[in-house]
Residue, then its C-alpha position, 0 to 999 in steps of 0.5 A: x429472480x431470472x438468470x439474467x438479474x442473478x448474473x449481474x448481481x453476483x458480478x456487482x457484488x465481485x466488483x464491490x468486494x475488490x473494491x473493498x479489497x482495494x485490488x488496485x494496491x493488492x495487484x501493485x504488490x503482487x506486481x514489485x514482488x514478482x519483478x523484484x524476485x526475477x530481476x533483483x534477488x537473482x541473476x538476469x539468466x536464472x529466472x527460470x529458478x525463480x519461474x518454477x520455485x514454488x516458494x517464491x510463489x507461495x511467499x508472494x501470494x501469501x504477502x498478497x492474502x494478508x494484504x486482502x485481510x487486512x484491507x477488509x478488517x480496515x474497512x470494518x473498522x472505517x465503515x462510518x467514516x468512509x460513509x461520510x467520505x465517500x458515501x457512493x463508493x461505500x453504498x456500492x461496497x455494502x452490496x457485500x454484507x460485513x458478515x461476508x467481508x469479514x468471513x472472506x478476510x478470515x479465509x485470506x488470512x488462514x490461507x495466506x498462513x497456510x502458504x507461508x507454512x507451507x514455505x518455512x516456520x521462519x515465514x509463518x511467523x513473519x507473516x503472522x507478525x504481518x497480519x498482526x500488525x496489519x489488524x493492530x494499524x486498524x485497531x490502535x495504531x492508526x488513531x496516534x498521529x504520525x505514529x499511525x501514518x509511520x506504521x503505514x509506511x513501514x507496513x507498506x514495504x513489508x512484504x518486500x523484506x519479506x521476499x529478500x529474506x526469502x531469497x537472502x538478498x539485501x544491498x544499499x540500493x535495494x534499501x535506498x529505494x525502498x526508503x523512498x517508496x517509504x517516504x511515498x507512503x508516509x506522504x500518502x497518508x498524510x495527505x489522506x488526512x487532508x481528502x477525509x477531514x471531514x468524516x474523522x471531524x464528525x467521527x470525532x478521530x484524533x488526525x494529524x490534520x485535527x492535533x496540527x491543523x491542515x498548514x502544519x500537514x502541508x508543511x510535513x508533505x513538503x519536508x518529507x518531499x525535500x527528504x526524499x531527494x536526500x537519499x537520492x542524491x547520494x546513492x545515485x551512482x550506485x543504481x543504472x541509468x534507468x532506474x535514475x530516470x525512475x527515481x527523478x520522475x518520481x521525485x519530479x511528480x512528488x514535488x508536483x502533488x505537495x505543489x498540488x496540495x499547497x495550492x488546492x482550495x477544496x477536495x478536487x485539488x487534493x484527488x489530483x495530488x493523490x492521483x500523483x501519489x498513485x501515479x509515483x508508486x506505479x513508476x516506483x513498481x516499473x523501476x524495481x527491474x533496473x535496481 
């Protein structure tokens, strides 16, 4: 094989690993946590505490590591289903073998402990429990309806507890929006339901949209949308005008995917939902500097 062929056969196989890493959610993490930490946890005029306090980094990146661990261990656990779901994405991700997507994840997972140690004992074992979870979503967890999709949810917004414990900050806005951005998640995957029906029918998994049907699923997107304005509502006087212009926009493009899905006769109307999901999520990362 010649040099030419060698480089771009190693650079599809990079491509199909941060495919399967999902690099997309893991950079969106890294992204909320920095601006967390220099906007939120502390004063405007010290970032440069932040900027230089190597535990900080350490609990960000380590957060992140597991989060490519366990993306990769839930790849394991789907391959079948992904094939049926998405089988151009998943032949391209094969171009990583599962023995090396697997020994990548063990390596993840060991070096993001080993930056949480390097941090406090208090944080290895937060982040253990982290991975923990993260390995026993893909295993158990995720094959119970609704309890499966809740502990996606509250999986998601781990990471950021985990930074306000590091950095002993905690207030009711902070809680307020996170409970939005759970409620985002939790949506998410119920409308992740709907995009896979026909891989979890074949693989014979126990879905909401299998024990519910797709109606009652639908009914769901759209309660959990007209409770997300709840909190909202009451909490909107404690946070700055921009952040209250984050917060409507994303309840706004919310409303707007469950009107998507309602109406969305096959698969093409559901991406575009999903698509507004991520979209909400982005403004949700954008708005973290005004809370």
């Amino acid at each position: 094989m010649t040099t030419q062929p060698k480089r771009r056969s190693t650079l599809l196989k990079i491509l199909a690993l941060l495919s399967q890493i999902r690099w997309y959610n893991v950079l969106l993490l890294l992204i909320g946590q920095y601006l967390a930490a220099f906007f939120v946890f502390e004063p405007i005029d010290d970032w440069r505490n932040v900027l230089f306090d190597v535990g900080t980094h350490l609990t960000i990146w380590s957060a992140a590591l597991i989060l490519v661990f366990g993306f990769l261990i839930n790849s394991f656990y789907d391959l079948e289903t992904d094939a049926m779901n998405r089988p151009n994405q998943t032949a391209f991700e094969q171009l990583v073998s599962r023995a090396t997507s697997l020994r990548i994840s063990i390596g993840a997972l060991f070096i993001g402990l080993l930056m949480a140690s390097a941090v406090s004992w208090r944080g290895l074992i937060f982040y253990t429990f982290y991975a923990f979870l993260l390995w026993f979503y893909s295993h158990k967890l995720r094959k119970t309806p609704l309890i499966g999709h809740m502990s996606a949810s509250f999986i998601g917004l781990l990471p950021f507890f985990g930074i306000s414990v590091y950095h002993e900050f905690l207030s009711l806005h902070t809680l307020a929006f996170g409970g939005l951005i759970g409620l985002t998640l939790f949506a998410r995957e119920l409308l992740k339901d709907l995009l896979m029906v026909k891989g979890d029918v074949v693989m014979g998994k126990t879905t909401a949209v299998s024990e519910f049907g797709g109606d009652q699923v639908r009914l769901a997107l759209l309660i959990s949308s007209a409770i997300a304005w709840i909190p909202a509502f009451f909490t909107h006087d404690i946070f700055d005008p921009y952040a209250k212009l984050g917060i409507i926009m994303m309840l706004l493009l919310l409303s707007l995917a469950n009107t998507l899905t309602l109406k969305a006769k096959g698969i093409r109307g559901l991406r575009w939902a999903h698509l507004c999901y991520k979209v909400v999520l982005v403004i949700g990362i954008l708005t973290i500097p005004f809370l």
